[in-house]
MIMI-559409 format. One record per residue (C-alpha): x, y, z; residue number from 1. Coordinates in nm, 2 decimals. Example, Ala and Ser with C-alpha at 12.3 -4.5 7.8 and 13.67 -1.06 7.14 Angstrom:
// MIMI-559409
X/Y/Z/n
1.23/-0.45/0.78/1
1.37/-0.11/0.71/2
//
This chain:
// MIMI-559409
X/Y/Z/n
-4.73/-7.55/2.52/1
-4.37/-7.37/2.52/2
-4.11/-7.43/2.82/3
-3.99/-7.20/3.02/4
-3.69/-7.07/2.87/5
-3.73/-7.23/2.57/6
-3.76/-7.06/2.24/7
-4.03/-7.21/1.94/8
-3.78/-7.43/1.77/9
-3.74/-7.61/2.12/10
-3.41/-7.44/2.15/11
-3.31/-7.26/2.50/12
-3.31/-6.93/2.46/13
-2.97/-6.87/2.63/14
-2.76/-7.08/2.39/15
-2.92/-6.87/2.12/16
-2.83/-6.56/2.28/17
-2.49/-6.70/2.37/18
-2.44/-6.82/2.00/19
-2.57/-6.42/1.87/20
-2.25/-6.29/2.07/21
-1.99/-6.55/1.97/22
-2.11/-6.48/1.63/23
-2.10/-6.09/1.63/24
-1.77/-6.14/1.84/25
-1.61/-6.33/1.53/26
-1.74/-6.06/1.33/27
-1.61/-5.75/1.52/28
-1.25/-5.93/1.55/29
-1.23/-5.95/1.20/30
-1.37/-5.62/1.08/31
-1.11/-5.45/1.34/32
-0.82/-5.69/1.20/33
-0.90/-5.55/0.85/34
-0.95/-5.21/0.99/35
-0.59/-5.19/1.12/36
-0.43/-5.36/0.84/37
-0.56/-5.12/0.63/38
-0.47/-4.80/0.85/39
-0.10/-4.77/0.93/40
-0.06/-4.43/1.11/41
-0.12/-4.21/0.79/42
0.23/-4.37/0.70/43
0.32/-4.44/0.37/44
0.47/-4.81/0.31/45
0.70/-4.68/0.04/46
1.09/-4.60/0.03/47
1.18/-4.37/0.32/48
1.24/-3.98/0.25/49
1.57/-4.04/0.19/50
1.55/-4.30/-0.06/51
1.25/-4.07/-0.21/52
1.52/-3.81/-0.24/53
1.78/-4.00/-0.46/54
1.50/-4.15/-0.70/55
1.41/-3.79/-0.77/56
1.79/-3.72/-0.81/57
1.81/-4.01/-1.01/58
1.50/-3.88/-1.23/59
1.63/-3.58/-1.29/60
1.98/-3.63/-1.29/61
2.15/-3.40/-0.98/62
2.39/-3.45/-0.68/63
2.43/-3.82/-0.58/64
2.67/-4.01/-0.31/65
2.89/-3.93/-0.04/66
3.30/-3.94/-0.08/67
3.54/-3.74/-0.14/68
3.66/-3.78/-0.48/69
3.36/-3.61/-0.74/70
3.30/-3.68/-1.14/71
3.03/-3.65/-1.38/72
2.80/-3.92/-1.47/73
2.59/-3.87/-1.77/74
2.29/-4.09/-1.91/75
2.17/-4.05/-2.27/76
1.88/-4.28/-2.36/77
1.80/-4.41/-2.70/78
1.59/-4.08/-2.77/79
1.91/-3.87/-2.70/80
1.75/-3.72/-2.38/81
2.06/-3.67/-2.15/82
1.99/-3.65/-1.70/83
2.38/-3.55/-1.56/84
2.46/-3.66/-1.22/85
2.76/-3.56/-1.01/86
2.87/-3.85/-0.79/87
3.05/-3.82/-0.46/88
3.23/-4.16/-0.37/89
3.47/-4.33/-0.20/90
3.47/-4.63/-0.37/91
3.80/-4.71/-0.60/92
3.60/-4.80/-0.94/93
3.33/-4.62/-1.14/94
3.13/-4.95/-1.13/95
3.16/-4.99/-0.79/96
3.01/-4.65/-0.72/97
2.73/-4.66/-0.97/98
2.61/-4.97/-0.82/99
2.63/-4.85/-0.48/100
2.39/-4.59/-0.57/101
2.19/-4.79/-0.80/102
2.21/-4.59/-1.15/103
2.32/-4.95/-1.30/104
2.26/-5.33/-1.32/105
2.34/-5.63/-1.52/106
2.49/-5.96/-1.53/107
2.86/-6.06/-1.41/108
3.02/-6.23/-1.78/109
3.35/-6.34/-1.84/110
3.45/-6.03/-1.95/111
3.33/-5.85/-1.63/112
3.00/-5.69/-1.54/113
2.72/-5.65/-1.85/114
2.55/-5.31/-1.78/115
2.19/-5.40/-1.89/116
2.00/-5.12/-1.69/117
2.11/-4.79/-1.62/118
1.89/-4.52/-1.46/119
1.62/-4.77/-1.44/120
1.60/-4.80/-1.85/121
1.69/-5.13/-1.98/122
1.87/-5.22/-2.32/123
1.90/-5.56/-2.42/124
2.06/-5.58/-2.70/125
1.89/-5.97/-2.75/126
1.56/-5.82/-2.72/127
1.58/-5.47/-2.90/128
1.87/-5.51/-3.11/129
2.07/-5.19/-2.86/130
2.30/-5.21/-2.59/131
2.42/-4.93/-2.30/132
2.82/-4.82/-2.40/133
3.08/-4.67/-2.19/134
3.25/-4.37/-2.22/135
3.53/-4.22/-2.08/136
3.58/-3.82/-2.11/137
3.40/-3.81/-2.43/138
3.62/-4.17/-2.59/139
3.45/-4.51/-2.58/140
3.59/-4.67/-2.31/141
3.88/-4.91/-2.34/142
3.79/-5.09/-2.01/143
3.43/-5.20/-1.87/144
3.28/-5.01/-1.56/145
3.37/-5.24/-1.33/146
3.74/-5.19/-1.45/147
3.77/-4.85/-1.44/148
3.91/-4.65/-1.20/149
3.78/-4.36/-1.02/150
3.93/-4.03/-1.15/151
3.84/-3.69/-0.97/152
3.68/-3.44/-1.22/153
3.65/-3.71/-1.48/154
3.40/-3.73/-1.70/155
3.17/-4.06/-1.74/156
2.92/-4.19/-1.94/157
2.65/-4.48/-2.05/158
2.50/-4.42/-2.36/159
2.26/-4.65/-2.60/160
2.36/-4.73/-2.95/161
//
């Protein structure tokens, strides 16, 4: 004969019940944590319109910086395809100002900075045998990037060879 209370398996029928609601509890907490980690707003978690802006400027070349002094800035790959920026800095060297707006990287040498990547397309020479050079109003630069001065209306340039 069954207690009062009691469910088959001898257990009470409240702890059951009680354990049913901890259990769907624990489940509900965790399906809404998931839920809101997963919505954000309709927000995207990428770069912000304005750095969405200057990667498409960087993508296809354009108007890039702020400043008062202006110069030309042109990329040619190593299929010859050329993007041409203008840049807009204050900054006193052409280094200074391409790595404020990102168009290059590398590695600080002896000699000064070692342009590796320059509108996100790298050329290491120790990998692929080509490297990015620097030019100056048509001339291969005398001085690196980082030692170069800023020039209103001047032309510069990073090419592969």
């Amino acid at each position: 004969m069954q207690k009062k209370g009691m469910s088959k398996n001898g257990m009470p029928k409240n702890g059951r019940n009680k354990r049913s609601s901890c259990i769907l509890c624990m489940v509900l907490i965790v399906a809404m944590a998931l839920f809101t980690t997963g919505c954000n707003g309709g927000k995207e978690n990428g770069p912000s319109s304005a750095d969405a802006a200057q990667t498409q400027a960087q993508a296809e070349g354009g108007v890039l910086g702020e400043g008062s002094t202006k110069f030309t800035f042109t990329v040619v790959d190593k299929d010859g395809t050329e993007t041409q920026f203008e840049i807009h800095t204050d900054k006193e060297t052409v280094g200074e100002a391409l790595l404020e707006l990102d168009l290059i990287a590398g590695e600080e040498s002896e000699y000064g900075l070692f342009v590796k990547t320059v509108n996100g397309i790298t050329a290491d020479y120790d990998t692929d045998g080509v490297y990015w050079a620097f030019y100056v109003d048509g001339e291969y630069a005398v001085t690196g990037v980082d030692a170069t001065a800023v020039t209103e209306g001047a032309g510069y340039a990073f090419k592969v060879e």
